[in-house]
MARSE-824800 format. One record per atom (N, C-alpha, C): residue in one letter; x, y, z. Coordinates in steps of 0.02 Angstrom, whole numbers, plus 50000, padded with zeros to 5 digits. Each point is the difference from the previous one (the first is absolute). Layout:
MARSE-824800
AXYZ...
end
This chain:
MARSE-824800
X498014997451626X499624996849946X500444999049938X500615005549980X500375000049946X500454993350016X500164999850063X500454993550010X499834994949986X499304996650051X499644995949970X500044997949926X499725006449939X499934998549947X500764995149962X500505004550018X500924999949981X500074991650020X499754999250053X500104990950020X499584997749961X499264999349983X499734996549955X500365000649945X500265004349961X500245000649941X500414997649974X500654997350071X500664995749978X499714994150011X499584997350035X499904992550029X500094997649973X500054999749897X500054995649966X500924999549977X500435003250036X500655000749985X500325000350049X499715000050068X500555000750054X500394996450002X499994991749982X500184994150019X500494999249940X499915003549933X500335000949959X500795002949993X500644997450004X500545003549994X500144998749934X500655004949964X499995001049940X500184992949978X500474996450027X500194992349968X499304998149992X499424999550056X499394994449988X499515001949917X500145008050010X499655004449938X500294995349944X500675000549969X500304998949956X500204992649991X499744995850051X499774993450000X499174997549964X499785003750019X499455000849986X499635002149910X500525005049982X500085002649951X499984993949946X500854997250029X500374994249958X499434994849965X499475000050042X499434995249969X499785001949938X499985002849977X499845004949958X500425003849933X500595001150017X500425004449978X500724998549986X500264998649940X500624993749998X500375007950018X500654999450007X500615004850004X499805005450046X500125006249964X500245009250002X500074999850073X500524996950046X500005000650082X499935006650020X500435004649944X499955007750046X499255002750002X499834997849928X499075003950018X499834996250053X499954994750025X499804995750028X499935002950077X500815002150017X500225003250068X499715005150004X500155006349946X499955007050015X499185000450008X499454996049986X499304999950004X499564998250067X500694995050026X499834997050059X500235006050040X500664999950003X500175008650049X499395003150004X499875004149946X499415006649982X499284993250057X499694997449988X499614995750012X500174999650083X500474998150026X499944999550084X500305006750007X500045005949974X500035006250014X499415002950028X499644997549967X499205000349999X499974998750079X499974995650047X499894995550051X500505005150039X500654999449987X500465003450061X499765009350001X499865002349944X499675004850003X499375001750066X499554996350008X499464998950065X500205000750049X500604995150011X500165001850069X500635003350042X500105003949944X500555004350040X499445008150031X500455003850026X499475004550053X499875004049939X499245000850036X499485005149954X500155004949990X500675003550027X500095008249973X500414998249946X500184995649955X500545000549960X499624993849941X499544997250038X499654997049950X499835001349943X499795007450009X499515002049932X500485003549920X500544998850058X500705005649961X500304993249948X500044993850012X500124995049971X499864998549938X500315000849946X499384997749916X500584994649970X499354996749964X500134994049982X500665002449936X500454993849990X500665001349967X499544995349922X500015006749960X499514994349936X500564996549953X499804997549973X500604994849928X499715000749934X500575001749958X500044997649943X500204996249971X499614994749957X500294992649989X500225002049921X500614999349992X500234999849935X500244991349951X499714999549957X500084995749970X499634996549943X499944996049959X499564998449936X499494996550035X499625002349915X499264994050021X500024992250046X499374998050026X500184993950005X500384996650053X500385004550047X500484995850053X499615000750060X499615001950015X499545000450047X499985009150047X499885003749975X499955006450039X499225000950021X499685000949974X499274998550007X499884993850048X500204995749983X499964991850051X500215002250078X500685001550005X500225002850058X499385004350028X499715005749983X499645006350035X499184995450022X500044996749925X499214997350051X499914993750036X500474997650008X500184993850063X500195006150056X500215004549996X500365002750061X499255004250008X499455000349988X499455002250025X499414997150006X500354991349985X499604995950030X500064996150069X500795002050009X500314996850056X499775002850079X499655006749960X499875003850064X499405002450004X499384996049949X499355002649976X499995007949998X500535003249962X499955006749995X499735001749976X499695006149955X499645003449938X500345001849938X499954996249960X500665002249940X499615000649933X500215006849956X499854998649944X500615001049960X499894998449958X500665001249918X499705002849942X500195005649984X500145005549966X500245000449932X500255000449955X500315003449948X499995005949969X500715003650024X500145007350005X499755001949926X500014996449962X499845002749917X499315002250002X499664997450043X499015000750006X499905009350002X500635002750055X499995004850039X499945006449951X499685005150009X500245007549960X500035005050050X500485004549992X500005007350035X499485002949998X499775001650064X499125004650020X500355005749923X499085001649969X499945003449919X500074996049964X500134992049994X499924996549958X499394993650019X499785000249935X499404993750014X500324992550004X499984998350058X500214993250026X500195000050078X499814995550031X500084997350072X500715005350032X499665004650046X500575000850034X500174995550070X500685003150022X500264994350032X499734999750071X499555004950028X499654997750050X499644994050022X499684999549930X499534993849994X500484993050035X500614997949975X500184996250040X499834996250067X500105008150037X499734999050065X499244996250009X499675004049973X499164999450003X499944992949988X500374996449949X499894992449974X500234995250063X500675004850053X500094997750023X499484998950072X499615003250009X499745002350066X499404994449993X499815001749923X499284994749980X500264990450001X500545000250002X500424991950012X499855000450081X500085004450004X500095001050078X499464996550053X499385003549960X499455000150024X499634993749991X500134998149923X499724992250004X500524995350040X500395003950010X500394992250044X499534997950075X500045007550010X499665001350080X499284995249995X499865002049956X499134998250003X499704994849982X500674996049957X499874993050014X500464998550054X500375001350044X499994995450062X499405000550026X499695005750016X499405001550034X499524994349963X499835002449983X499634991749963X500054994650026X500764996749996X500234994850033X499734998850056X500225005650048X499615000150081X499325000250016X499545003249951X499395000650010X499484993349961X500474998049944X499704993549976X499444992550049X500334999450059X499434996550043X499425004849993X500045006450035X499405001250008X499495005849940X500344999249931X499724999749941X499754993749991X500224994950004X499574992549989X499695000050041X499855002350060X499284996050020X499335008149997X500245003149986X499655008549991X499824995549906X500304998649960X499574996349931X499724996350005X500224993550045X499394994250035X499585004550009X499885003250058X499285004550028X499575001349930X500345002749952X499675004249961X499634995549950X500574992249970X499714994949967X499304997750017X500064998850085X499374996950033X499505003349994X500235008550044X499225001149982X499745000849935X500354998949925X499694998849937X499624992850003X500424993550038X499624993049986X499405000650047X500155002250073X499694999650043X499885006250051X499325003849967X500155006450036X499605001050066X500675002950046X499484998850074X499135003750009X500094997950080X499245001949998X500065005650018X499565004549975X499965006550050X499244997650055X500235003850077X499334997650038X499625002950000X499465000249998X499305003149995X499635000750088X500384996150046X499754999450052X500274995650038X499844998050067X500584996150036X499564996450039X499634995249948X499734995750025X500214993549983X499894994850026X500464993449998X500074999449932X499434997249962X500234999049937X500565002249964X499995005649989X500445008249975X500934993850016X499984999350070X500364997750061X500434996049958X499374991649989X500264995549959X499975001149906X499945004549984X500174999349950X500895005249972X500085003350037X500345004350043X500834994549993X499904993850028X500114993050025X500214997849933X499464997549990X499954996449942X500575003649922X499765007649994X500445003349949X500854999750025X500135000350060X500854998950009X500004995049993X499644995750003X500274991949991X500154997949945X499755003249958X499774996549902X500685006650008X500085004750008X500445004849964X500914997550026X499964996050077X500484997150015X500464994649956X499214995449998X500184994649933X500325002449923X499545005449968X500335001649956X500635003650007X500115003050053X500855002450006X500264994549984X500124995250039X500474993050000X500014998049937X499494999049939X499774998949940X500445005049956X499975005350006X500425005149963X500724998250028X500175000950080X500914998950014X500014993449939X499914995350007X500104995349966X499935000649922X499755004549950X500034999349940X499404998149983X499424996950042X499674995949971X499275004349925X500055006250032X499535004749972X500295004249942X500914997149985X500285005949949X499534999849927X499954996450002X499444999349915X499215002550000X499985000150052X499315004650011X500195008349986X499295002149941X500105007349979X499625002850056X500035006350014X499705005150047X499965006449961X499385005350011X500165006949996X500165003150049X500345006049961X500435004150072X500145006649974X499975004550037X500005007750004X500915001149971X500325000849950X500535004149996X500265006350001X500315000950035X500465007149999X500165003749945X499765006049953X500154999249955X500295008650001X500495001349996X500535008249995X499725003249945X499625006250025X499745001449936X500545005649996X500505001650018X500475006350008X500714996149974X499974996249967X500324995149989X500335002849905X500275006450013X500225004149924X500695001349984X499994997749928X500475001949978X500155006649955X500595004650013X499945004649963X500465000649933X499975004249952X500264996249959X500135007449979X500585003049985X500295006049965X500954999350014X500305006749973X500665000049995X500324997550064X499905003350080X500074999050048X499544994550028X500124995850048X499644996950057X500015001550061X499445001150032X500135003650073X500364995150041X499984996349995X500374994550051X500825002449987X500145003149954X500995003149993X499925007650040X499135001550031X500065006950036X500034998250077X499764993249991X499814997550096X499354999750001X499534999849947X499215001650013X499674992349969X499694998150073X499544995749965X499425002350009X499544998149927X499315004349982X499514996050021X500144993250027X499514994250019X500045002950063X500495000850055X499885002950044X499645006250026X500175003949949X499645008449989X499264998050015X499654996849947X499484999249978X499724993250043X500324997950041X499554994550040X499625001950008X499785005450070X499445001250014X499305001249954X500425004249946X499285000949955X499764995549964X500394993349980X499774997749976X500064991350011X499624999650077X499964994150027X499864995649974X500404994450044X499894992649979X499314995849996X499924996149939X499334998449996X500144990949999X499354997950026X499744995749987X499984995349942X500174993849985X499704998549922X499764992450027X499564995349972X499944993350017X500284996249941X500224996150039X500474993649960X499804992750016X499924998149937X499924989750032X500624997349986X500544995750033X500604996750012X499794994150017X500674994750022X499984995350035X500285004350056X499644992950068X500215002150051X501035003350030X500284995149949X500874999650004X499995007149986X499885001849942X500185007849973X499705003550036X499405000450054X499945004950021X500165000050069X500214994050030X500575002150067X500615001649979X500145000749961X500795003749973X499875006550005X499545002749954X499665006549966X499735004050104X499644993450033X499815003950053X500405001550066X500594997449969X500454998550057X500385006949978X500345001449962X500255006849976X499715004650020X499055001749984X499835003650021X499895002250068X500224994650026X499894999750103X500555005150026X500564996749963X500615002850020X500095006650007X499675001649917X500165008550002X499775001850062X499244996750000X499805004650072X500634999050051X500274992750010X500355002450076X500625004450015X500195001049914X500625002050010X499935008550010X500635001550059X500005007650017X500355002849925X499865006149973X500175000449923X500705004450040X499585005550031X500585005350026X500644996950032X499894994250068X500454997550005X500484996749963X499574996249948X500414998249922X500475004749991X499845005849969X500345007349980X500515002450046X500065000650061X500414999750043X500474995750014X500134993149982X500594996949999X500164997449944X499575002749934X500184998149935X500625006649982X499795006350031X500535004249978X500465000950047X500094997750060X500324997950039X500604996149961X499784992149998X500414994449951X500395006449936X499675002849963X500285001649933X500555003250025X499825006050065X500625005350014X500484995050038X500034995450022X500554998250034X500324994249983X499354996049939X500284991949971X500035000449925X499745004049967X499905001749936X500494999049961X500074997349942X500734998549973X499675000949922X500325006349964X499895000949942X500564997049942X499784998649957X500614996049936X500025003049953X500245006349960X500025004749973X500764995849945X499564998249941X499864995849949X500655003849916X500424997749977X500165003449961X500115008150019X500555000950037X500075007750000X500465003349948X500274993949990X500765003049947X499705002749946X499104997649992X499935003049927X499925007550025X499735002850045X499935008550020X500785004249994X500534996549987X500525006049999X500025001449936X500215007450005X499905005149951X500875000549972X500054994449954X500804999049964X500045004549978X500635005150022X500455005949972X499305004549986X500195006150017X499475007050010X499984999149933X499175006949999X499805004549950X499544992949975X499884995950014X499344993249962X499335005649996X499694994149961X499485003849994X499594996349975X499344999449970X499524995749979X499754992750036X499914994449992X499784996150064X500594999250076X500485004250002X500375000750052X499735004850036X499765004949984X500035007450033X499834999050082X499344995950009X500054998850061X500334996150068X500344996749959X500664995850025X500204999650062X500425006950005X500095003450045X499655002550060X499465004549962X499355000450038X499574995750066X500154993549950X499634992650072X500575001950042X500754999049981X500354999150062X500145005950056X499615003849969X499985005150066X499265001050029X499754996949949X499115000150041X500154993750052X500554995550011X500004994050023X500325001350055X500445005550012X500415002550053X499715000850069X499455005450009X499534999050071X499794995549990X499804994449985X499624993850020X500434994950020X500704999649972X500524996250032X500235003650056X500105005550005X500215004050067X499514998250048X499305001049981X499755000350050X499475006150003X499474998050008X499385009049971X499314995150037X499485005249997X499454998150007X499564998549940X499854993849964X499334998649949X499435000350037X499435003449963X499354999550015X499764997349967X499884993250028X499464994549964X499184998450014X499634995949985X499315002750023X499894996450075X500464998950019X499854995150057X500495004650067X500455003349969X500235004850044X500625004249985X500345002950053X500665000649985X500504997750010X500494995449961X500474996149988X500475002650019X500584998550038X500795004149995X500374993150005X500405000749922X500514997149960X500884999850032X499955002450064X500595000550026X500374992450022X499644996450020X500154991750006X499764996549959X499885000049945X499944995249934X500494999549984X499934993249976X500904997749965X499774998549926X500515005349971X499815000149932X500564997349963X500054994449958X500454995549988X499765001849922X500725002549952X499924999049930X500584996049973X499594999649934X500554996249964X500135001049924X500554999349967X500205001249931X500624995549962X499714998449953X500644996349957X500635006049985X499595006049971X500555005649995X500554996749954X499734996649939X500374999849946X500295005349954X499515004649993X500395005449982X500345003150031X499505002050051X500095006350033X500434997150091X500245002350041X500364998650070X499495005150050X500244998250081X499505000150030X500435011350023X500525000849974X500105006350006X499575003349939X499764998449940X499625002749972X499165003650014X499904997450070X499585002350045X500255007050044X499465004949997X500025006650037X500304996650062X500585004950031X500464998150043X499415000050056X499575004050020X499475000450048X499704993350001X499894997549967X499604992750003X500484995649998X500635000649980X500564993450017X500145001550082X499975005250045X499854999250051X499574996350041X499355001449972X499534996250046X500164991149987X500354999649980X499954992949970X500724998050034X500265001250052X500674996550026X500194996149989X499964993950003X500234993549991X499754996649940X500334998549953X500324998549932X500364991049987X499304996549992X500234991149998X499964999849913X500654996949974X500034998249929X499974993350014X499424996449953X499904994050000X500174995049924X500194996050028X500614997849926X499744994349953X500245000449939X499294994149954X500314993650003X499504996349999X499724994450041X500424994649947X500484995850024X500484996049969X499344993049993X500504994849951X499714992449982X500144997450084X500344999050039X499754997250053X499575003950034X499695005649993X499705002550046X499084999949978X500224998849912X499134995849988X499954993650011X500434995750039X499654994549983X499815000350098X500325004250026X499815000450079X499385002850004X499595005349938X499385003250010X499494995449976X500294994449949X499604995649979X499904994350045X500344999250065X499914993550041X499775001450078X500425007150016X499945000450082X499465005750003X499685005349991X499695005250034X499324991949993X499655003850058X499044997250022X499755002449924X499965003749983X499665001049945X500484998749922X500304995749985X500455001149936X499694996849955X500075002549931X499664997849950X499914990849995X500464998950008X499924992049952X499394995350081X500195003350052X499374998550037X499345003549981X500105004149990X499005003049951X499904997749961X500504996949930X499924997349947X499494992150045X500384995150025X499834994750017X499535001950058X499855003650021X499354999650057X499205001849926X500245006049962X499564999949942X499874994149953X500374996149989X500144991249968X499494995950038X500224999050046X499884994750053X499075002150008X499935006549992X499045000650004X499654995949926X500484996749957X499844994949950X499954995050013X500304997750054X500174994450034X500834996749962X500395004649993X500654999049952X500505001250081X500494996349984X500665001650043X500335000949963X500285007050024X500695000949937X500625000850056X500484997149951X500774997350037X500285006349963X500695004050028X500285001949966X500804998350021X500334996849973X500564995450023X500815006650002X500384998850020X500565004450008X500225002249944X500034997349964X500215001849908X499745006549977X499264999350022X499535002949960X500145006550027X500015000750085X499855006850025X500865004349956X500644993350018X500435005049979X500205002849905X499554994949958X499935002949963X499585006749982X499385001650039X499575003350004X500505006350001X500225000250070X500575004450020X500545003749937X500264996749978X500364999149962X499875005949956X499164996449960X499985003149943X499725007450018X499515000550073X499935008250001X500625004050005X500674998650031X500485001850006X500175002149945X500014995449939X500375002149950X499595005949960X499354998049978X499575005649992X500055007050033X500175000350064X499995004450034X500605005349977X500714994049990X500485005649971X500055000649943X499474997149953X500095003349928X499505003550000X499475001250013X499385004950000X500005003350051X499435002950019X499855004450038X500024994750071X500415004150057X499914996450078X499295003150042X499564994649967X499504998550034X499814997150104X500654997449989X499984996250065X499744995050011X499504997350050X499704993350024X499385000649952X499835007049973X499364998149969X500004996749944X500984997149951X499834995349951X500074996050014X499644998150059X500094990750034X499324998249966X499455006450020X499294999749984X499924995249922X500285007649957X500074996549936X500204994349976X500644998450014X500294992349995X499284996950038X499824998750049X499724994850011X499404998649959X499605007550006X499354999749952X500074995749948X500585004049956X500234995249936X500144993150008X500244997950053X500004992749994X499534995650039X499545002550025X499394997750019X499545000149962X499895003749940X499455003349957X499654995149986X500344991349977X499704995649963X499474997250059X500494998050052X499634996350048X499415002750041X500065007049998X499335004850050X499655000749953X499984998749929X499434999549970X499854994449964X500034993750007X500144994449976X499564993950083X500255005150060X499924994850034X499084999050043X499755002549969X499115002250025X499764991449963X500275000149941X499784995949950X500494993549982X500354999149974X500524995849958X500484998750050X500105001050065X500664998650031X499734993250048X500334994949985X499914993850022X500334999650062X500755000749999X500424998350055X499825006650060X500094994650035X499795000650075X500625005850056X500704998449949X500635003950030X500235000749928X500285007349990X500495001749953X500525003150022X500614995950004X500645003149998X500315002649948X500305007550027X500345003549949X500875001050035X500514999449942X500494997249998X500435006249975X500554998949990X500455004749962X499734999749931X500154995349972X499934999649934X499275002049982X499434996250022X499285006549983X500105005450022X500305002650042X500195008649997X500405000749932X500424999849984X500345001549927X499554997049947X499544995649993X499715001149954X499365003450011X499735002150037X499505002350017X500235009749991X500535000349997X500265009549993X500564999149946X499944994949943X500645000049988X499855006649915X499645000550015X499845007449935X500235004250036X499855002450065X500115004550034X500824999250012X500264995550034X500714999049998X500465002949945X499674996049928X500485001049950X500195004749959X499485006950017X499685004649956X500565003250023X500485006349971X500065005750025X499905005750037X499485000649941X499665005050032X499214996050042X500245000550052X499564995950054X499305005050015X500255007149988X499335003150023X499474999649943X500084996749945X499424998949969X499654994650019X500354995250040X499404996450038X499954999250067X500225004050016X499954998650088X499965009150015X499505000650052X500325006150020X500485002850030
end
């Protein structure tokens, strides 16, 4: 049965070798080749891990990374494409959130738990997915018998017979009437589901950082009720189609390959670590616990059992991927115990003028395509001609080395700023049908920003 599970789990990576990963990536992600590689390695580690023999299997742990490098070049981008590539369970973190157990704030277990609950909604909407046919016609049933409610028989005599007849026939018709839309504007009342265990608690701690859910505790006592509602028919095959589902879906089985997925696909992003080292002994005051996280962080990267409310978790095959600019501080300024768990060490390098104008043209998702897909819902085409992107380029570059190295995120800014007139100008007052932007409206469109010195007073 464990095997079974180990094959469902890669199916979405078998076919995957590290070149196709980091092909894949490239859509996405201008430069850092080594993060690129060392993610893909760790990633079909995952896969070759399964099928080597089961006595040596379990002895195997994932090789985690630390991405070193500034804001902005994509470290974060990398971790959650690489846990989309494989519909894994991923959350991201920031080590600063964290305090050493005796202090009030999130300890680092919780991670896990956030991760298990990703876990679980992943599971449970596929399940959905699969059970969706027969949630739609389980809400049909339920619509009809509100328009048209059957007969109950009183006796089994002909009449009874044909009318019997007669009610599937009218209830047939209105199915076809509903598949088709034709009844969405028609209101109905209808019985809703309504959680009366449905609480929030509110003090220093939350039980959900102990593993306890209190909606669960308290289901039984304090069952689900009834309420009536009038809708249109549309909103309440949505509303009744959800509710079908829950019924079909197995919850436990849910729970069983949701923590399944976390222990063996789970990929945590453990957010700003460089701020947790404890620069040169004897600190004290908002440092003190510093230190503290990175050894509360030690069994959970090694590998331990969390008790979450859904079960017991073991963290031994999670790939826990962090990252740090480590401007001040270097990645030996970390307790030598935790620069262990963290083997493999990708420095990712800041992002040159040709390498924004490649994030501004080639990834599926790059800005100056969101800019003009957001335009174009005006009915505007916006051009942005070669000039423009490499002036664009240009000027975050230069910003970048006189201020603070932001990275790709002052593409954001530059553009905002030079879009500002037209995204709010164009609802109303914008006549032309196409606006091309050029080199020269880029320089005058940032040319305060250009000329200033000190640039961080207007740009971030």
């Amino acid at each position: 049965m464990s095997e079974n599970k180990d094959m469902l789990i890669n199916e979405n990576i078998k076919s995957l070798t590290p070149k196709q990963i980091v092909y894949e990536l490239d859509k996405y992600i201008i430069g850092q080749e080594a993060a690129k590689k060392s993610v893909a390695i760790a990633l079909r580690n995952r896969w070759r891990r399964q099928n080597v023999p089961s006595e040596i299997k379990h002895e195997i742990m994932p090789n985690n990374i630390i991405m070193i490098g500034p804001t902005g070049v994509g470290k974060t981008e990398i971790a959650r494409r690489l846990a989309k590539l494989t519909n894994a369970p991923f959350v991201k973190v920031e080590a600063t959130k964290f305090t050493e157990v005796g202090y009030v704030g999130r300890d680092v277990e919780s991670m896990v738990r956030d991760l298990v609950e990703k876990s679980v909604g992943m599971v449970k909407d596929e399940q959905t997915i699969l059970k969706r046919a027969e949630a739609s016609i389980a809400a049909e049933n339920r619509i009809l018998d509100i328009l048209i409610p059957p007969i109950k028989n009183q006796n089994n005599s002909g009449d009874s017979t044909t009318e019997n007849e007669d009610n599937l026939d009218t209830r047939e018709k209105f199915r076809k009437m509903l598949q088709a839309g034709l009844l969405d504007e028609r209101v109905i009342e209808l019985d809703v589901m309504v959680d009366a265990s449905n609480l929030h608690i509110m003090g220093p701690i939350g039980l959900d950082e102990m593993g306890v859910n209190l909606s669960d505790i308290l289901g039984n006592m304090m069952p689900k009720k009834n309420k009536k509602k009038k809708m249109k028919i549309s909103e309440a095959k949505i509303l009744l189609e959800k509710e079908e589902a829950e019924k079909l879906i197995d919850m436990d089985k849910v729970v069983r390959e949701a923590l399944d997925r976390a222990q063996n696909k789970g990929i945590v992003f453990i957010d700003e670590i460089d701020k947790i080292t404890s620069r040169g002994s004897g600190s004290s005051g908002p440092d003190v616990s510093r230190e503290g996280v990175q050894r509360d962080l030690l069994p959970i990267v090694e590998g331990s059992a969390v008790n979450t409310k859904y079960g017991i978790v073991n963290t031994d095959h999670i790939l826990f991927i962090a990252s740090g600019a480590f401007h001040v501080s270097k990645p030996s300024d970390l307790i030598p115990e935790l620069q262990g768990r963290f083997p493999i060490r990708v420095e990712l390098k800041s992002l040159t003028e040709e390498d924004f104008v490649k994030i501004l043209t080639i990834p599926e998702n790059a800005l100056i395509k969101q800019y003009q897909a957001l335009i174009n819902t005006e009915g505007i085409e916006l051009i942005f001609e070669d000039s423009a992107i490499k002036e664009i380029a240009s000027i975050a570059a230069l910003v970048n080395d006189e201020v603070t190295n932001i990275g790709a995120r002052r593409l954001h800014t530059i553009l905002s700023t030079l879009l500002e007139k037209l995204m709010f100008d164009a609802p109303d007052s914008i006549e032309e049908k196409k606006v091309t932007i050029d080199g020269e409206k880029v320089r005058l469109g940032v040319k305060d920003i250009a000329k200033n010195i000190d640039l961080s007073k207007y740009i971030l």
